[in-house]
C-alpha positions as CSV (number, residue, x, y, z in Angstrom):
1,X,156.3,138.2,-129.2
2,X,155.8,136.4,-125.9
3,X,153.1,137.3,-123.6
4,X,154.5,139.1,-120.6
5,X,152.7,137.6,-117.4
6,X,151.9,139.8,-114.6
7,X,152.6,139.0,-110.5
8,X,148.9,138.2,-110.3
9,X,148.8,135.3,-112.4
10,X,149.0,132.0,-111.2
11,X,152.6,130.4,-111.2
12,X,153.0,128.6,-114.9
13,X,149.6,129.9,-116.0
14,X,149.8,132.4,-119.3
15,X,146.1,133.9,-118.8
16,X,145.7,135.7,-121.5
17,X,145.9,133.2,-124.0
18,X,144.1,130.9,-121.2
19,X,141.3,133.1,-121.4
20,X,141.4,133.7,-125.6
21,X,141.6,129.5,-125.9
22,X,138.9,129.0,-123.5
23,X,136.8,131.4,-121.9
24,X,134.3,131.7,-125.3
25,X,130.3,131.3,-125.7
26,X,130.7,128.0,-127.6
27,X,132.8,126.7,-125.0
28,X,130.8,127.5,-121.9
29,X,129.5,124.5,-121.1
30,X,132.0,122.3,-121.4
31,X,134.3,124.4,-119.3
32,X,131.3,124.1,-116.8
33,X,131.0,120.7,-117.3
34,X,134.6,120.1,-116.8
35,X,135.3,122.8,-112.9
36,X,132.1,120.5,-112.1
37,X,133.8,116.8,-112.8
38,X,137.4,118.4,-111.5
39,X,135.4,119.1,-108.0
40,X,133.4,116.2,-107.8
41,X,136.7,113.1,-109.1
42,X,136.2,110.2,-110.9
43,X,135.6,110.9,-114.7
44,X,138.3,110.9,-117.3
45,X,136.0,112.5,-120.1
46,X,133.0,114.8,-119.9
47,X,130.4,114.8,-122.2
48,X,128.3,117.6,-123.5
49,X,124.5,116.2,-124.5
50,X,122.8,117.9,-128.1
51,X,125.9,120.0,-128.7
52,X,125.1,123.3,-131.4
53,X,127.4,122.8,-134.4
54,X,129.1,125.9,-133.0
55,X,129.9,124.0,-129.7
56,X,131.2,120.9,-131.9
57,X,133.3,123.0,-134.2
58,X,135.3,124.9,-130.6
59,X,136.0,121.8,-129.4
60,X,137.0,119.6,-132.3
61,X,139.5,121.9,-133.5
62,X,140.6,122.5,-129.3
63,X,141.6,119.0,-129.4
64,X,142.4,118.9,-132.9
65,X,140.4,116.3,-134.2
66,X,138.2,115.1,-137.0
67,X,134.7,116.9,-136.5
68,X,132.1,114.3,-135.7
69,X,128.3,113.9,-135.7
70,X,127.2,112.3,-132.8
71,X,124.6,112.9,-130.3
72,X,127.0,113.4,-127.5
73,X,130.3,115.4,-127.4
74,X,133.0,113.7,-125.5
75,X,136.2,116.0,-124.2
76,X,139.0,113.7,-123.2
77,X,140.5,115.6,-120.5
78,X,143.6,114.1,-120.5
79,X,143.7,115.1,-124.2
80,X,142.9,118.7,-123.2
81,X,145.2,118.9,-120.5
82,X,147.9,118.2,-123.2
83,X,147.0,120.7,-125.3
84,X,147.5,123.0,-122.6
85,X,151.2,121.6,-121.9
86,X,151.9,121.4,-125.3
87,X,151.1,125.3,-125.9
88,X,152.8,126.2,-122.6
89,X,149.9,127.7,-121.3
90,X,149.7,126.1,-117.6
91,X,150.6,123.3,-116.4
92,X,147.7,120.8,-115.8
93,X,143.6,121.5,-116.3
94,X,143.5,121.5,-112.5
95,X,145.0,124.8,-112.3
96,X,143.9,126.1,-115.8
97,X,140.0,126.1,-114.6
98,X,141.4,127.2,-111.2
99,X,142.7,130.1,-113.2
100,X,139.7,131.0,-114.9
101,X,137.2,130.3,-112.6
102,X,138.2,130.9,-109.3
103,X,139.5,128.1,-106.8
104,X,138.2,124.7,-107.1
105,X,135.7,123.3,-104.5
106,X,136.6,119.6,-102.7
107,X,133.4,118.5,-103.2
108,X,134.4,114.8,-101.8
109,X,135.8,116.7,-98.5
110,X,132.9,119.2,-98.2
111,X,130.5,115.4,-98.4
112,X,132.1,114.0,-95.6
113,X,132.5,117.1,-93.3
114,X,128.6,117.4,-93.6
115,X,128.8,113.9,-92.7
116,X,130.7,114.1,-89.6
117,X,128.8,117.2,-89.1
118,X,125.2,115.2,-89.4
119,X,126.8,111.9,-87.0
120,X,128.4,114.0,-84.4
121,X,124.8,116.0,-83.8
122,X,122.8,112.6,-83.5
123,X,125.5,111.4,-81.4
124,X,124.9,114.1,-78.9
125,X,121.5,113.2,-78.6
126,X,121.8,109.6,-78.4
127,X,122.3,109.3,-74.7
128,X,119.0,111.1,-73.9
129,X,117.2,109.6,-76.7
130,X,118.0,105.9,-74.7
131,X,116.3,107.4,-71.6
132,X,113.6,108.1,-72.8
133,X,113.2,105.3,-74.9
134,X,113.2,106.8,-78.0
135,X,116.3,105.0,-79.5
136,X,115.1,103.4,-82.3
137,X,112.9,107.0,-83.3
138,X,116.2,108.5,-83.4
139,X,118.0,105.6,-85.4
140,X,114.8,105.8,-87.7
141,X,115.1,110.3,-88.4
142,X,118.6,109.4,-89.1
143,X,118.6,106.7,-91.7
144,X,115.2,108.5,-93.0
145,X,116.9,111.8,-93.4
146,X,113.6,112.4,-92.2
147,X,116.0,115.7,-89.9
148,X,117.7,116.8,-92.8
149,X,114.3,117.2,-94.5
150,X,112.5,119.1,-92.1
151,X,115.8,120.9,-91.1
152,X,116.6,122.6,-94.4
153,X,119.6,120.4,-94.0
154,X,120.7,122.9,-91.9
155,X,122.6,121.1,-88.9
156,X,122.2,124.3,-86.2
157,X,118.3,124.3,-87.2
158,X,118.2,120.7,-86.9
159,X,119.8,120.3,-83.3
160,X,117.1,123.2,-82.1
161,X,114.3,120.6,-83.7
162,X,115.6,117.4,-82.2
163,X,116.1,118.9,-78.9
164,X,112.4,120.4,-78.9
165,X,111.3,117.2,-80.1
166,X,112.6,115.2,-77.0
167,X,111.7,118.1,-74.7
168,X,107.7,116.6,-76.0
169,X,108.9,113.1,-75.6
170,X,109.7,113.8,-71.9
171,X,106.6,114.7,-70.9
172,X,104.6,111.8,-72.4
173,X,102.2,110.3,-71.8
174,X,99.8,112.9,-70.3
175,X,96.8,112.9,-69.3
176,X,94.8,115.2,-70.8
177,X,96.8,118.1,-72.0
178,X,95.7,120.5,-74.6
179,X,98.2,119.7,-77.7
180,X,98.3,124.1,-77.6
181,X,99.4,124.1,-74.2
182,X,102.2,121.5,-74.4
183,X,103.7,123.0,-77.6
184,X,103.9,126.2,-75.9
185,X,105.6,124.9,-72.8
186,X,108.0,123.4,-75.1
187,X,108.6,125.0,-77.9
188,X,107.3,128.4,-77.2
189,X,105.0,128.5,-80.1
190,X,101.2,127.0,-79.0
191,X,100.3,125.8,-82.7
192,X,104.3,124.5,-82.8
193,X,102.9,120.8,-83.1
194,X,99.9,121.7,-85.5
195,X,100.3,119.3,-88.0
196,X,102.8,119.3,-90.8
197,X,104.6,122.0,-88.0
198,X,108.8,120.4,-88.1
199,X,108.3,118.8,-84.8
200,X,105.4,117.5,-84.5
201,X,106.6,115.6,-88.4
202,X,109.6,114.2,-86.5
203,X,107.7,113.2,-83.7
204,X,104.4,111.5,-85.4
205,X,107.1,108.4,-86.1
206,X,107.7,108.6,-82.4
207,X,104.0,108.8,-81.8
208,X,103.4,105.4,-83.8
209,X,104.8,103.1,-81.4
210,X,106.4,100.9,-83.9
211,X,103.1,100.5,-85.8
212,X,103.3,100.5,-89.2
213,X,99.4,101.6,-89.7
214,X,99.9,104.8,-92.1
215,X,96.2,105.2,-92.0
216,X,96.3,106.6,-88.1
217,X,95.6,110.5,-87.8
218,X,97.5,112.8,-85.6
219,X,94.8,113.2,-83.2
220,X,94.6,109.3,-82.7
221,X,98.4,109.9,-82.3
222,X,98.0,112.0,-79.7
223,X,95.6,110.8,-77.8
224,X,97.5,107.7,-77.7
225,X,99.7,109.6,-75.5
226,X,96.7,111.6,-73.3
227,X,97.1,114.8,-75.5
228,X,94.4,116.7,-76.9
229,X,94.5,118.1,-80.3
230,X,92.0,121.2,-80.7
231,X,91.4,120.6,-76.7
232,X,89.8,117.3,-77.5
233,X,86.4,118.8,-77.7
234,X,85.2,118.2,-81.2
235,X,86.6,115.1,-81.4
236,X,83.6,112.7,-80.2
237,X,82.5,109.2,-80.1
238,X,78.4,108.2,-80.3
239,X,77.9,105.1,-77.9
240,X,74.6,103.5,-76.4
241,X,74.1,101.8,-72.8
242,X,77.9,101.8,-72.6
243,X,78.5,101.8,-68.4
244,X,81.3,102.3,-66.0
245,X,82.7,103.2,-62.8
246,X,83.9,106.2,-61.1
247,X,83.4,109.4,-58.8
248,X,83.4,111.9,-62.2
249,X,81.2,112.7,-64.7
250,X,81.9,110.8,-67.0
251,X,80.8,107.3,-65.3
252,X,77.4,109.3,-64.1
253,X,76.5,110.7,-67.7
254,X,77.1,106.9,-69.2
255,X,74.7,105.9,-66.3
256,X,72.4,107.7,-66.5
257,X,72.1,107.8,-70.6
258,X,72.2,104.3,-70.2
259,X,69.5,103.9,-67.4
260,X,66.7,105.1,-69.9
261,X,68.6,104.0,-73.6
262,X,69.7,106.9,-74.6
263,X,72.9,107.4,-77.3
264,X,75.1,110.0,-76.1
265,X,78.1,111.7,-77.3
266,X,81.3,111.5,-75.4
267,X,84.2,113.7,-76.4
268,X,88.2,112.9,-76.1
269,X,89.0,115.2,-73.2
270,X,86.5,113.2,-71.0
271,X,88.1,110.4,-71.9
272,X,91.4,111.7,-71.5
273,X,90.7,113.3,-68.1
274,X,88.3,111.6,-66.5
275,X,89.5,108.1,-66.3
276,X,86.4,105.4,-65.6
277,X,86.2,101.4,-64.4
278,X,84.6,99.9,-67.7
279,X,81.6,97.6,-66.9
280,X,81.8,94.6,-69.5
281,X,78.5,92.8,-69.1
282,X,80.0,89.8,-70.3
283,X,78.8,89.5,-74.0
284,X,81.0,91.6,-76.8
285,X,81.0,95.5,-77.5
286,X,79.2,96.1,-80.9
287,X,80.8,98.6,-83.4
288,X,78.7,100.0,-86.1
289,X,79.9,102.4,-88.8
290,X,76.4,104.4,-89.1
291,X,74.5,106.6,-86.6
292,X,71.4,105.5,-88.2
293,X,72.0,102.0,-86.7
294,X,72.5,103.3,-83.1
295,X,68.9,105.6,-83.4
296,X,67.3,102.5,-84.4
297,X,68.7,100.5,-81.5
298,X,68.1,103.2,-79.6
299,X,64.0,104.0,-80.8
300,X,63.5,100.1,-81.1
301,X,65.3,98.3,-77.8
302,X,66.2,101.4,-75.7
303,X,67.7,100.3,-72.4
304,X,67.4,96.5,-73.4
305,X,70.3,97.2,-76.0
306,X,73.8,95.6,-75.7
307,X,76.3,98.0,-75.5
308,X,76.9,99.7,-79.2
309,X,80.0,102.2,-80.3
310,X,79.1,104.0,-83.2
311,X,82.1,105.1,-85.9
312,X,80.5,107.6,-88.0
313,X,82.7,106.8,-90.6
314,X,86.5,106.7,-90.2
315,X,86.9,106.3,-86.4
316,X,87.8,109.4,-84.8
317,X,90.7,110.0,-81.9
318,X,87.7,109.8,-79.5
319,X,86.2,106.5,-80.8
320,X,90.1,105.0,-81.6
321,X,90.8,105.9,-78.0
322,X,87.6,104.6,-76.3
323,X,88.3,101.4,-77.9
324,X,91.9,101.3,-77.0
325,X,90.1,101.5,-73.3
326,X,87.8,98.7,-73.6
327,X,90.2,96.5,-75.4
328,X,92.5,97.0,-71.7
329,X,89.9,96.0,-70.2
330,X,89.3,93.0,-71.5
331,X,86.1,94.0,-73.9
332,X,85.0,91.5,-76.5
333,X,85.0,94.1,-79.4
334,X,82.7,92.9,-82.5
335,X,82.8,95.5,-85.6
336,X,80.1,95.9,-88.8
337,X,79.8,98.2,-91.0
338,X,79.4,99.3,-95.0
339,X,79.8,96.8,-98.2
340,X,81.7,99.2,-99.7
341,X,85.6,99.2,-100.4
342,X,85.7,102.1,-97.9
343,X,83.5,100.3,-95.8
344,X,85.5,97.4,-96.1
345,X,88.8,99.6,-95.1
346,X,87.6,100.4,-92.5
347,X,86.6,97.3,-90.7
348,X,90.5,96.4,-91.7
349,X,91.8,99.4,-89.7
350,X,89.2,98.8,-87.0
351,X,90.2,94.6,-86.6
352,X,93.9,95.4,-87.0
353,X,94.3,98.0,-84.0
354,X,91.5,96.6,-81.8
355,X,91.6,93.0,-82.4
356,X,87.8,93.3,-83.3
357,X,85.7,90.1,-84.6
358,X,84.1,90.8,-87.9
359,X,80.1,91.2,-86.9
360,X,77.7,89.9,-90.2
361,X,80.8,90.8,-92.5
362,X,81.3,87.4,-94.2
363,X,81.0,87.0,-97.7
364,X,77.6,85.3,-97.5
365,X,76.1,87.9,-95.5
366,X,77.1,90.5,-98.3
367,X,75.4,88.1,-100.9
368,X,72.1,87.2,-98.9
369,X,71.5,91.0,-98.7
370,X,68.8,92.6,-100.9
371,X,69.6,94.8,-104.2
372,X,70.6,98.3,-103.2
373,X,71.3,99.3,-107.1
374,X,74.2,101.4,-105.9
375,X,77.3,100.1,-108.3
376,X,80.6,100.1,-105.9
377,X,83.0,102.8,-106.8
378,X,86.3,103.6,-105.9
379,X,89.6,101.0,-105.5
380,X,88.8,97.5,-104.4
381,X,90.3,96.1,-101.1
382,X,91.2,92.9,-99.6
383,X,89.3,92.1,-96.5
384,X,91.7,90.9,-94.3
385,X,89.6,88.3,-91.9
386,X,87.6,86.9,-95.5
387,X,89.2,86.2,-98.7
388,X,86.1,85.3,-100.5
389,X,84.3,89.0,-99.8
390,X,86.2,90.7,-102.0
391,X,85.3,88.5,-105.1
392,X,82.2,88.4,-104.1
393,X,82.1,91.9,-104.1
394,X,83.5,92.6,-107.6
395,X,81.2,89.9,-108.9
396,X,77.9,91.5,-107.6
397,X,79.6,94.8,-107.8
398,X,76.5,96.3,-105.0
399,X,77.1,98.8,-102.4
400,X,75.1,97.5,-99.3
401,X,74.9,99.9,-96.8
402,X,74.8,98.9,-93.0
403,X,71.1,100.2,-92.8
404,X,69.9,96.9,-95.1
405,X,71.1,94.9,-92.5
406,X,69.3,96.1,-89.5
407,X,67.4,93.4,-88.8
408,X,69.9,91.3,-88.3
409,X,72.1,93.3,-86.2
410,X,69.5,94.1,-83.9
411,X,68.5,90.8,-83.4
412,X,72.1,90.7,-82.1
413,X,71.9,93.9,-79.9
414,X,68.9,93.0,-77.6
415,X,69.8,91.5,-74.4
């Protein structure tokens, strides 16, 4: 007896037997498999990867075929929108799934209405992105999807970030403005440009100038720009008989530290805010990496030391910045530091941003250097102004530490 159809089903669609053929455990995934490759186009066939014999037997006796054995099931779906003709039981596969599962999604359309969605929100921001010269940023958080990332691909969340973002942009540089008190002018939230915080991701490309130097900190960042991350307090930089000009404070402390040879510590905020002439005695600025070398200068030359900037390591937003100054000025800035492959990083970082002179860092001054018995460690590293260091290096495979070298590089420092 025919199947009488109620008003609810769709027109040519018996779904009762629809269901009976298809809606069964064993045929669950392909039926999944298939709404997703009627939503998305393309395909002809799906296939159905490490199929359970009960999954093989369903479909080989849907399409009435031989079973088979192999690793992948294939369903034809031309073949299985025949079947479905041929039984009178709807009138194409579109509208069969459609039947059972609810209408199908244009996933094609829905791609390219986020699309349009995602170009017409840059586009709105383009025009203020040019005046404040942050075109290419904005070309670069679009082709990066670097937006879409931080965004939750969420367009309305997105437009809020972008237009907080050049909100900051606006009112750089500074000159000294706690990184606390400029997020909460302009995004309402004082740790909003904390690192890792949405805006303060999208606008650390910003921040880079173009530079493609991944090794640069936030803070450096920043204080690129005059901004001071943690109020630019306990970011500091060690220097000796360094001199300048001015009315403030700053240019009377470096006098008067420098008057009897004494290192003092100078923190980011007073170079941020208190803006000094730089006296360049006409000889280079010396860069260590170690403290120990400035106390040495210091207990051993005092006042009749040439000007020395001391690292501590991994230069800090104070010492990046400080450098930054003297390199305007037109400082001749000469860097040493550790034979070590961190020491050796470094001086790369240190020569590519300040256009610093390597100081005793040749490959012969690393092999005239006593035995330290301290095996290198960690990944080996080109140095960029010597190509024979490196081997040298790996051959001798010792760790000399700046301190080994002292009397050399105070033979350099005294005036």
């Amino acid at each position: 007896m025919p199947h009488n159809k109620t008003s609810s089903e769709p027109h040519g669609v018996d779904l009762l037997r629809l269901r009976r053929l298809l809606e069964r455990p064993e045929l669950a995934r392909a039926i999944d498999a298939i709404q997703d490759r009627l939503e998305r186009g393309g395909a002809k066939q799906v296939s159905i990867p490490a199929p359970t014999e009960q999954e093989r037997r369903a479909l080989d006796e849907l399409l009435g075929r031989r079973p088979g054995s192999a690793k992948r099931l294939n369903v034809p779906l031309a073949q299985l929108e025949e079947v479905l003709q041929g039984a009178g039981i709807a009138p194409d596969l579109e509208t069969a799934i459609a039947a059972l599962r609810g209408p199908l999604r244009d996933r094609p359309g829905e791609r390219e209405a986020e699309l349009q969605r995602w170009r017409t929100l840059f586009e709105r921001h383009r025009i203020e992105a040019e005046r404040l010269g942050a075109s290419a940023w904005l070309q670069w958080i679009e082709r990066d999807g670097l937006l879409k990332r931080v965004a939750g691909r969420d367009p309305s969340r997105a437009d809020s970030l972008i237009r907080q973002a050049l909100d900051v942009l606006q009112r750089l540089p500074a000159q000294g403005i706690a990184q606390s008190a400029l997020a909460a002018n302009c995004l309402g939230d004082a740790h909003g440009l904390d690192s890792g915080r949405p805006v303060a991701t999208l606008l650390r490309r910003a921040l880079m100038q173009g530079s493609t130097d991944l090794d640069l900190g936030d803070d450096e960042l920043w204080a690129a720009v005059g901004v001071l991350a943690g109020g630019g307090i306990a970011s500091t930089a060690l220097v000796l008989n360094l001199t300048a000009g001015g009315d403030g404070a700053l240019a009377t402390c470096l006098d008067a530290a420098a008057g009897i040879g004494e290192p003092i510590y100078l923190t980011l905020r007073q170079l941020l805010h208190d803006r000094v002439t730089w006296y360049l005695a006409g000889g280079p600025v010396s860069v260590c990496e170690n403290p120990a070398v400035v106390a040495e200068a210091a207990n051993r030359l005092g006042a009749a030391c040439r000007p020395l900037i001391c690292t501590r390591g991994q230069p800090s937003a104070a010492v990046t910045t400080l450098l930054g100054q003297l390199g305007d000025a037109g400082a001749v800035i000469r860097y040493h530091g550790d034979f070590d492959w961190a020491g050796i990083r470094i001086a790369n970082g240190v020569i590519a941003r300040h256009g610093a002179i390597p100081w005793r860092m040749a490959a012969r001054d690393y092999l005239d250097a006593p035995d330290s018995g301290k095996p290198l460690s960690a990944d080996p590293v080109d140095a960029a102004w010597d190509a024979d260091l490196a081997p040298a290096m790996r051959r001798r495979n010792q760790a000399i530490e700046e301190e080994r070298l002292l009397a050399g590089l105070l033979d350099d420092l005294q005036t």
